[in-house]
C-alpha positions in Angstrom: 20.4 -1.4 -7.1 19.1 -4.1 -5.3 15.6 -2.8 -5.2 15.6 -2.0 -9.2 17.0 -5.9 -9.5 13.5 -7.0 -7.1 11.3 -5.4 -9.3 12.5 -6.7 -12.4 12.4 -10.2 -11.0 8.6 -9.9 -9.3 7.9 -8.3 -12.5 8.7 -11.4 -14.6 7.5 -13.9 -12.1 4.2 -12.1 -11.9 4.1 -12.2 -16.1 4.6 -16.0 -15.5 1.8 -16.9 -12.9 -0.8 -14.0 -14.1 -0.1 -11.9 -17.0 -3.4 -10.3 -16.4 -2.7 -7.4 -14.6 -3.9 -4.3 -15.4 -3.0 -0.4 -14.1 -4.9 2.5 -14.1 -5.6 6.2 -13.0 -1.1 6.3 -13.0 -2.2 9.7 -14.2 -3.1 10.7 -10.6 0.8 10.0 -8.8 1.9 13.0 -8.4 5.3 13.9 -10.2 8.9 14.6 -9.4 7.4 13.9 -5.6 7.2 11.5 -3.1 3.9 10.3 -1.8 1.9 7.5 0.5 -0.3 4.8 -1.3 -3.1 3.9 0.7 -5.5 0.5 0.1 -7.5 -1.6 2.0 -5.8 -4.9 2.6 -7.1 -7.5 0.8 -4.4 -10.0 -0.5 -0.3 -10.3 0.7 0.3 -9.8 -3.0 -1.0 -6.3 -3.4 2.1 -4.6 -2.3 3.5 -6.3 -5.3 1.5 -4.7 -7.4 1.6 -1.5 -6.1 5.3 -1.2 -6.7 5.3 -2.5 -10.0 2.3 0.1 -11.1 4.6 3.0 -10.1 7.8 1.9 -11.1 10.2 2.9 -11.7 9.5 5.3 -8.3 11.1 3.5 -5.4 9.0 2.2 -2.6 9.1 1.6 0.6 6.6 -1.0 2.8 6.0 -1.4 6.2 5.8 -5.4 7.0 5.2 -7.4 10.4 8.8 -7.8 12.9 7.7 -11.4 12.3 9.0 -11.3 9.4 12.4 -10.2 10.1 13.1 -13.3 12.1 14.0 -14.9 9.2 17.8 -14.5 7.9 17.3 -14.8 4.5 13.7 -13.4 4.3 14.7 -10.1 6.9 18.0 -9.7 4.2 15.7 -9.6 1.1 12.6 -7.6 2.6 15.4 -5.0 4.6 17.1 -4.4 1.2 13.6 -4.0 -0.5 12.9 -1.2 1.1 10.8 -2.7 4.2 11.4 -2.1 7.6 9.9 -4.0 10.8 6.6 -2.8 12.9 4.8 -4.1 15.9 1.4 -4.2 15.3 0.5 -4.8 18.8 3.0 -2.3 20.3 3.8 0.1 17.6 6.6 2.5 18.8 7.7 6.0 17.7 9.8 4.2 14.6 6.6 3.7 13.2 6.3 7.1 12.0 9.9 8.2 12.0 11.1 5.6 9.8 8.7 6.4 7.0 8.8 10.2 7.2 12.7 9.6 6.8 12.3 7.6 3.8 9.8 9.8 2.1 11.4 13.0 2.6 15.4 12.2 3.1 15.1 8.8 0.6 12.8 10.1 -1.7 10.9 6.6 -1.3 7.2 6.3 -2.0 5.4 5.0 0.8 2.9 1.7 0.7 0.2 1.5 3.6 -2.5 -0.3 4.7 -4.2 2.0 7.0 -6.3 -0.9 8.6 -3.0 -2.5 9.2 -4.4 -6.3 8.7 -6.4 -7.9 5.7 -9.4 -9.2 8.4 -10.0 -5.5 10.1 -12.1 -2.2 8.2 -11.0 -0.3 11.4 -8.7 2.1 9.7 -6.3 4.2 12.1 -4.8 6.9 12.1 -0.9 6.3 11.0 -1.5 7.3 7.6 -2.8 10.6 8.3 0.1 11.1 11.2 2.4 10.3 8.6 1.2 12.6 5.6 1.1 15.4 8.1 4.6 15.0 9.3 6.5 14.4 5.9 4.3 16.9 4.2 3.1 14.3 1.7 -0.3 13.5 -0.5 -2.2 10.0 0.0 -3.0 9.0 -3.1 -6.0 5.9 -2.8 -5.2 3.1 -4.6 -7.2 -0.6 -5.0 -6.7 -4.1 -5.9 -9.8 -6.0 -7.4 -9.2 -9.4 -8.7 -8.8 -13.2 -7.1 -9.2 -13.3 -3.4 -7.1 -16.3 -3.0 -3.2 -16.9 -4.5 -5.0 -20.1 -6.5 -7.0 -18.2 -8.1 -4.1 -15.4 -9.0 -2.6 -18.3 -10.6 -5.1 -19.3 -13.0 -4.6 -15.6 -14.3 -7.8 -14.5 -13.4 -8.1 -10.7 -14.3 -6.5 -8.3 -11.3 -6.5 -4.6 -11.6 -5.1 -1.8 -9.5 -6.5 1.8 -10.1 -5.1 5.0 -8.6 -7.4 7.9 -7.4 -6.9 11.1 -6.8 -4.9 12.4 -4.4 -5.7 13.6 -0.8 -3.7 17.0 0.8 -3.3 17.2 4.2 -3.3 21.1 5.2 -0.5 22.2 6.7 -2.8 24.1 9.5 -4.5 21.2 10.3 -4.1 19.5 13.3 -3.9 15.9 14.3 -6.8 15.4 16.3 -9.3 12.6 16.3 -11.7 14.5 14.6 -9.5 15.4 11.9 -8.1 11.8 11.6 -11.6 10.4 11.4 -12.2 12.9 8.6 -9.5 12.1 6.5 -10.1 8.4 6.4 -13.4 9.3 5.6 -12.1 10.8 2.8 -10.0 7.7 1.9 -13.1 5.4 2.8 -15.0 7.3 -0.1 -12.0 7.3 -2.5 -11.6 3.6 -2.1 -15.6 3.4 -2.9 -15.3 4.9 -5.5 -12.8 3.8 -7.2 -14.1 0.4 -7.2 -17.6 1.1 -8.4 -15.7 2.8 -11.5 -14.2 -0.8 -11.6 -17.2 -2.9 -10.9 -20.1 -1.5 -10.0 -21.3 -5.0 -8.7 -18.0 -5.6 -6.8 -17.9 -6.5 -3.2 -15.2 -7.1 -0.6 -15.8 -10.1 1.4 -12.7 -11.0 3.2 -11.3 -14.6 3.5 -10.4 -16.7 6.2 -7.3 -16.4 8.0 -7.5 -20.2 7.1 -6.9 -19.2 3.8 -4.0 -18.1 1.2 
């Protein structure tokens, strides 16, 4: 209830600021299933987007412990679906807690599988996670304004879906494997953006920056 009432509100408040949001490939998510959205981090606002492109599929997020210190912020992010991970000492929750909420919750999962917006180094959660809850990664973008100033002069954003990637049930986690499949997302993400903008290119901001 309270994630349905989020969504309406970021929905409207996005409207306000931007109103030029636009969502395509939706005819990749898979139906009547769970799955994990993967991106390559490039603004805080893209989980955002995400959720509001599949709604009204439930999501769940993975966000910094920071976060959570917070009272009011840890109450509105927990009931949203988001639950706290250490990025510098990520513990066994870190896979649990997802695979729980895509299998048991029925929650589509958001990740960002180079964990911050300043690193290309993807890891290998994502895969870990897919193979455990037996779930596709369906690649998903964001190209638009770089900075929140320039979301708010309603610059034009757009999220696209690819296709999705299966994880084989025989396959095993290894770092070869791993390596392969974020490959495979690499490409997808490449792709997807060239069908975008073929001239586009990702140069991240400073931390500095908003």
């Amino acid at each position: 209830m309270f994630y349905k009432m989020m969504v309406k509100i970021v929905q409207f408040v996005i409207w306000i600021i931007n109103g030029n949001v636009k969502y395509e490939g939706l005819e990749h998510l898979p139906k009547n299933e769970s799955y994990i959205m993967v991106a390559p981090h490039r603004t805080w606002w893209e989980p955002l987007l995400f959720a509001l492109a599949v709604k009204p599929t439930p999501c769940a997020f993975m966000a910094k412990k920071e976060l959570f210190k917070n009272p009011i912020i840890a109450f509105i992010i927990k009931h949203s679906n988001a639950f706290p991970v250490d990025r510098q000492h990520p513990g066994p929750s870190t896979v649990k807690v997802p695979v729980k909420d895509l299998n048991k919750r029925n929650l589509s999962l958001i990740m960002f599988p180079s964990g911050t917006r300043y690193s290309s180094q993807l890891k290998g959660g994502a895969v870990l996670i897919a193979k455990l809850s037996k779930k596709p990664l369906v690649p998903v973008v964001y190209q638009g304004p770089l900075t929140f100033s320039g979301f708010l002069k309603r610059k034009r954003s757009v999220i696209k879906f690819g296709e999705p990637i299966f994880i084989e049930r025989s396959m095993k986690v290894d770092e070869t494997n791993t390596e392969m499949i974020n490959q495979k997302m690499s490409s997808a993400w490449q792709a997807i953006d060239h069908s975008i903008n073929p001239d586009f290119q990702y140069i991240p901001q400073s931390k500095n920056k908003k």
